[in-house]
C-alpha positions as a Markdown table, in Angstrom:
| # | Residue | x | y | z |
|---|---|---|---|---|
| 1 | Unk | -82.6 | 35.4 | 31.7 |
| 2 | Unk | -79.8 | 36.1 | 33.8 |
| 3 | Unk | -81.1 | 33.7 | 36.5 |
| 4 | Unk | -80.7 | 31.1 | 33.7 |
| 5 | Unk | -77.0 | 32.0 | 32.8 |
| 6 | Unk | -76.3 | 31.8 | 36.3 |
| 7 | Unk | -77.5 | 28.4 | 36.8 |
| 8 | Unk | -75.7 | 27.4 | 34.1 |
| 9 | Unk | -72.7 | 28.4 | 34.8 |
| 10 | Unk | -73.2 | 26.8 | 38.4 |
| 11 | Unk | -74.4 | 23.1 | 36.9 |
| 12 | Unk | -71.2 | 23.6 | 34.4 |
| 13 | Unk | -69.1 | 24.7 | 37.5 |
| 14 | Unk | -69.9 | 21.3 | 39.4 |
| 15 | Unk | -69.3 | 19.3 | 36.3 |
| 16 | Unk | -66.0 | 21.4 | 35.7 |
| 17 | Unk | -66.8 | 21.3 | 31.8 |
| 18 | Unk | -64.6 | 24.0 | 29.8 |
| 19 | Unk | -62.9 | 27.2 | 31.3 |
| 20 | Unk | -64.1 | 25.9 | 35.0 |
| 21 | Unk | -62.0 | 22.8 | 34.5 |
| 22 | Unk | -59.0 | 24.6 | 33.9 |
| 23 | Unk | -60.1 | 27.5 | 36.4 |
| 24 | Unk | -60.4 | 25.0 | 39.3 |
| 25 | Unk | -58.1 | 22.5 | 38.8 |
| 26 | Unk | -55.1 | 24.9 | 37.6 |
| 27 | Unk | -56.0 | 28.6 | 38.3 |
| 28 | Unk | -56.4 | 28.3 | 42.0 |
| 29 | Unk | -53.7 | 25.8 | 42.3 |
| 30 | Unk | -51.2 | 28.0 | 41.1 |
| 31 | Unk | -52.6 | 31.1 | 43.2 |
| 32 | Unk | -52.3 | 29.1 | 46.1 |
| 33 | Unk | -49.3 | 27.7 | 45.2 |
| 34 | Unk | -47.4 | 31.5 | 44.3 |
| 35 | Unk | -49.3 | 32.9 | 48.1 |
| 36 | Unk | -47.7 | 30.2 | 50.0 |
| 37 | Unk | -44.3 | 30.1 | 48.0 |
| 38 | Unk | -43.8 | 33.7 | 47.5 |
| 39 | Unk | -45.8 | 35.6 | 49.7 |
| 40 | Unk | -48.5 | 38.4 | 49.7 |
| 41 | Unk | -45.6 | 41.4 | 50.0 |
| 42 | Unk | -43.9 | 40.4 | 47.0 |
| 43 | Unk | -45.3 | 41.9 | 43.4 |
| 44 | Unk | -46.1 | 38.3 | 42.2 |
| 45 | Unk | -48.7 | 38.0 | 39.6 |
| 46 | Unk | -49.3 | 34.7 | 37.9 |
| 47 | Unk | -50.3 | 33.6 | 34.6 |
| 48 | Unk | -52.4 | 30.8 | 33.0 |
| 49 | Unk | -51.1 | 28.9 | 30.1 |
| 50 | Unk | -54.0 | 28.3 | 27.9 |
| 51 | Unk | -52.0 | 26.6 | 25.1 |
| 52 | Unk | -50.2 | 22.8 | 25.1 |
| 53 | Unk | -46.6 | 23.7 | 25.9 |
| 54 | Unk | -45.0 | 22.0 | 28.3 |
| 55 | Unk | -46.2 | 24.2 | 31.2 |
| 56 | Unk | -50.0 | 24.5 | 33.0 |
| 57 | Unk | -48.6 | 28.0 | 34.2 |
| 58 | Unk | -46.2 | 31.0 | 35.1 |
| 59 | Unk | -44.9 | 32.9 | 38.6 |
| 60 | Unk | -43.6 | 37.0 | 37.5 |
| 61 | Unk | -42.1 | 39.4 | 39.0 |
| 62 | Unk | -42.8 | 42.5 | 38.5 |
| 63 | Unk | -43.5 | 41.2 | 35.1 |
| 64 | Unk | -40.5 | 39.1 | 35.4 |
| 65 | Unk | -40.9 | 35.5 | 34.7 |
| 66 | Unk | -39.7 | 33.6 | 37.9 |
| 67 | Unk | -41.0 | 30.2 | 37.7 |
| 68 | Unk | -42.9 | 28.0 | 35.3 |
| 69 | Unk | -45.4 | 25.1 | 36.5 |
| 70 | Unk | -47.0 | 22.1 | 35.3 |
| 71 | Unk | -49.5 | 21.6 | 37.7 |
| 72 | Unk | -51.2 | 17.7 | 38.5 |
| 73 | Unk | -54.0 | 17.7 | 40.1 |
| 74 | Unk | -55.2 | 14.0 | 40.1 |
| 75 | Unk | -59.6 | 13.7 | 40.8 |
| 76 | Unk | -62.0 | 10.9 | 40.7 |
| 77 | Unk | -63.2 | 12.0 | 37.8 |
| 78 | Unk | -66.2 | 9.7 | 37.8 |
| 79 | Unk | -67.4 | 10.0 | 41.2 |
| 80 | Unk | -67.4 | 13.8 | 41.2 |
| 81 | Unk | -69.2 | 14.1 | 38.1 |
| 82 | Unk | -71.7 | 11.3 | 38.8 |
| 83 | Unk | -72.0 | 13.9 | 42.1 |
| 84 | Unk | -72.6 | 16.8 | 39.8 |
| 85 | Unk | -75.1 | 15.6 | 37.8 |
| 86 | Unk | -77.2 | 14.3 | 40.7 |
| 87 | Unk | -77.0 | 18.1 | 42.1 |
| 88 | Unk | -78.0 | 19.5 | 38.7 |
| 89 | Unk | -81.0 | 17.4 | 38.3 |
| 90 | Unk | -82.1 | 16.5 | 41.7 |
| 91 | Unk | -80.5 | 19.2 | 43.6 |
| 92 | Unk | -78.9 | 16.1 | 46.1 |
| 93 | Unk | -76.5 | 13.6 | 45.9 |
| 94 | Unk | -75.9 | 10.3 | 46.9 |
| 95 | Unk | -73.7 | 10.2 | 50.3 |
| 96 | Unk | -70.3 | 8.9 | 49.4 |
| 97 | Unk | -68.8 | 6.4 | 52.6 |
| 98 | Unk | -65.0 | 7.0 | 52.8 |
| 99 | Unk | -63.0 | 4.1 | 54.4 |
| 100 | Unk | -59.1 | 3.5 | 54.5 |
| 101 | Unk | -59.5 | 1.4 | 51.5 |
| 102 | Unk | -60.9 | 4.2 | 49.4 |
| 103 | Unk | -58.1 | 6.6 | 51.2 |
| 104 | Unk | -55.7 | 4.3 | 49.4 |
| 105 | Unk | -57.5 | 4.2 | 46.2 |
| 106 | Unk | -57.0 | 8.0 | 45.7 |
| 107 | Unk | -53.7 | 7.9 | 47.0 |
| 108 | Unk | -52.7 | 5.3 | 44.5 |
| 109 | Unk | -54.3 | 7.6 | 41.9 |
| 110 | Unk | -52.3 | 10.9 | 42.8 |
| 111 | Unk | -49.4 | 8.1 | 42.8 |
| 112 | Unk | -49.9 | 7.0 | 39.3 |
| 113 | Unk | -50.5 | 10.5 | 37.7 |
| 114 | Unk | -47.4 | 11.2 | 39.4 |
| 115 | Unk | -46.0 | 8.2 | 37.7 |
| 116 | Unk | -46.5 | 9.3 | 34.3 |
| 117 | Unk | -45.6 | 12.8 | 35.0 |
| 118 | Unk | -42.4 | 11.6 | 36.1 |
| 119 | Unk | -41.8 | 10.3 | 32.7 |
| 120 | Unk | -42.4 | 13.7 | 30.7 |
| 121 | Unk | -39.8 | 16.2 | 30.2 |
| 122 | Unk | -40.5 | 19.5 | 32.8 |
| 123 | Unk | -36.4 | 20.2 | 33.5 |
| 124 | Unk | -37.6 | 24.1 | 32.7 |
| 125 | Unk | -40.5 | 23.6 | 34.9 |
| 126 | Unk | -41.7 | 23.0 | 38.8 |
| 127 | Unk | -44.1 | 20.5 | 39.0 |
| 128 | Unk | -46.5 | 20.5 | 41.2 |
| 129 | Unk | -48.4 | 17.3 | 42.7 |
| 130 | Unk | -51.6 | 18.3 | 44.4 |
| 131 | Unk | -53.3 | 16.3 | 47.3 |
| 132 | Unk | -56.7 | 17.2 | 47.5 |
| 133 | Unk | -57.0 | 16.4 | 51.5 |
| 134 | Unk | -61.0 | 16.7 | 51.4 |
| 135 | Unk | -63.2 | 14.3 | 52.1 |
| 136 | Unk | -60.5 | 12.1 | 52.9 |
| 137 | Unk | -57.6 | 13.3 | 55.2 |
| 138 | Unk | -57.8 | 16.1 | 57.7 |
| 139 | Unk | -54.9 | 17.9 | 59.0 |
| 140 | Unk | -56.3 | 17.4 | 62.6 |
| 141 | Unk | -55.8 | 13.8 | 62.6 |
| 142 | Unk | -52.6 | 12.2 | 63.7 |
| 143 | Unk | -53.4 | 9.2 | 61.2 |
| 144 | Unk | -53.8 | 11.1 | 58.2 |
| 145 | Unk | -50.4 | 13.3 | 58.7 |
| 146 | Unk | -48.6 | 10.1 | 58.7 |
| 147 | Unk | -50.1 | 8.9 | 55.8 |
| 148 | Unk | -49.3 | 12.0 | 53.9 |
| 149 | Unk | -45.8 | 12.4 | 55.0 |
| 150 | Unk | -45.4 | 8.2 | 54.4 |
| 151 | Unk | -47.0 | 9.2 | 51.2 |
| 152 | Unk | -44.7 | 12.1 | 50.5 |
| 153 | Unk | -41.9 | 9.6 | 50.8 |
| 154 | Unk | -43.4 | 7.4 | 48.5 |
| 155 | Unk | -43.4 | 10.1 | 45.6 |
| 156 | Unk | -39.9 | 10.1 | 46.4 |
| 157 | Unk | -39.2 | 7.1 | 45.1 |
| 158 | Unk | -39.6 | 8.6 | 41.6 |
| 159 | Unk | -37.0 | 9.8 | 39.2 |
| 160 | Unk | -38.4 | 13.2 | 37.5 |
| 161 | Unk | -37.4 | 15.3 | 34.9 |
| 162 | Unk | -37.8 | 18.7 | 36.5 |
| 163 | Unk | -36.3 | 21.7 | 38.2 |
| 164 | Unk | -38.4 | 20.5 | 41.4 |
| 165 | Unk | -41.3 | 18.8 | 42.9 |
| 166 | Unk | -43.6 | 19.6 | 45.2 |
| 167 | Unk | -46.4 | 18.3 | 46.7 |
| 168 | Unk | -49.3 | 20.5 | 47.5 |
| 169 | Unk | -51.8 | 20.7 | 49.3 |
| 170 | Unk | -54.4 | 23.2 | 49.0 |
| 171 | Unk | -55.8 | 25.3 | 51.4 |
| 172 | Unk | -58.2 | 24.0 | 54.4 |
| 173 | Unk | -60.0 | 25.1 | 57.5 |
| 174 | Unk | -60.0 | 22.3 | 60.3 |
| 175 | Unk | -60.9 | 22.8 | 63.7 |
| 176 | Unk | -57.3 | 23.3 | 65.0 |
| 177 | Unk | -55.1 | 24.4 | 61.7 |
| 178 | Unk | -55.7 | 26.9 | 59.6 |
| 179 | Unk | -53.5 | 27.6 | 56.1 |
| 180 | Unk | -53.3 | 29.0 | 53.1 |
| 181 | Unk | -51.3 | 25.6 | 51.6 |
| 182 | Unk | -48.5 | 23.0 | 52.8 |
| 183 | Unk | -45.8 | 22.9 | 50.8 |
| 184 | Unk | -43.7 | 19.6 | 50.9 |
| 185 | Unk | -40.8 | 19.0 | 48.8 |
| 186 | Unk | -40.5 | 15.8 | 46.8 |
| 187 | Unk | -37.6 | 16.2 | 44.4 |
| 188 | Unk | -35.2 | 19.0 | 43.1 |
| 189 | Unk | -32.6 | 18.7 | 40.5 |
């Protein structure tokens, strides 16, 4: 039986249904996120929101509450999941190509989450933008770095209601650069 819980959880994992969702689209986010703002010799905890305020998270402390965040963390929803359930019932999936045009498709996505996040009211909150560089950008490549810093730029352009914004991207291994998370600030009241 446990063998079957733990495929479970795996197949519900890939297809993010429920706590994962949350877990892996907000939870590690905001770990990251404290790690690279805060540091590791600081007593930072963090803590999830699981209710619909206006905030996905907070930063304490010790037990102090520092920072709030509202967390974006834009997908392609249907590619991943059509990914998923090809792994969970064939154990393969199809190979996705990437090309420049599908580079700008997801950029244009982030773009327009941002959009509409730039509408709501987070003035007691950080908001954080996060650019998910894999399978599309690498921090190795010339290329991509200017995309992301033109791209930073274009986030820019935005007015927001919030104490700051940040774009973040999450932690990656690459053949020269190592990190824990790039921070790059977009916006701050």
């Amino acid at each position: 039986m446990t063998h079957t819980k733990a495929g479970s959880a795996k197949k519900n994992i890939r297809v993010k249904k429920g706590i994962y969702r949350k877990y892996l689209q907000e939870y590690i986010p905001l770990f990251y996120y404290a790690l690279t703002s805060y540091g590791i010799y600081k007593e930072i905890k963090i803590a999830g929101n699981m209710n619909n305020d206006n905030f996905d998270g907070r930063i304490l402390e010790n037990g102090v509450e520092i920072e709030k965040i509202e967390l974006s963390f834009p997908i392609e929803g249907k590619r991943e999941n059509e990914e998923a359930k090809q792994l969970n019932e064939k154990g393969i999936s199809n190979v996705y190509e990437f090309s420049t045009t599908k580079e700008s498709a997801y950029l244009d996505l982030v773009f327009l989450k941002a959009e509409e996040k730039s509408t709501k009211d987070y003035s007691e909150s950080t908001l954080i933008i996060t650019l998910d560089l894999w399978p599309y950008f690498s921090l190795d490549d010339i290329d991509d770095m200017s995309t992301i810093y033109d791209f930073r730029d274009r986030l820019k352009t935005l007015k927001y209601i919030a104490k700051k914004v940040i774009l973040f991207i999450p932690p990656c291994n690459s053949t020269e650069i190592n990190t824990l998370g790039i921070i790059m600030n977009v916006y701050k009241s």
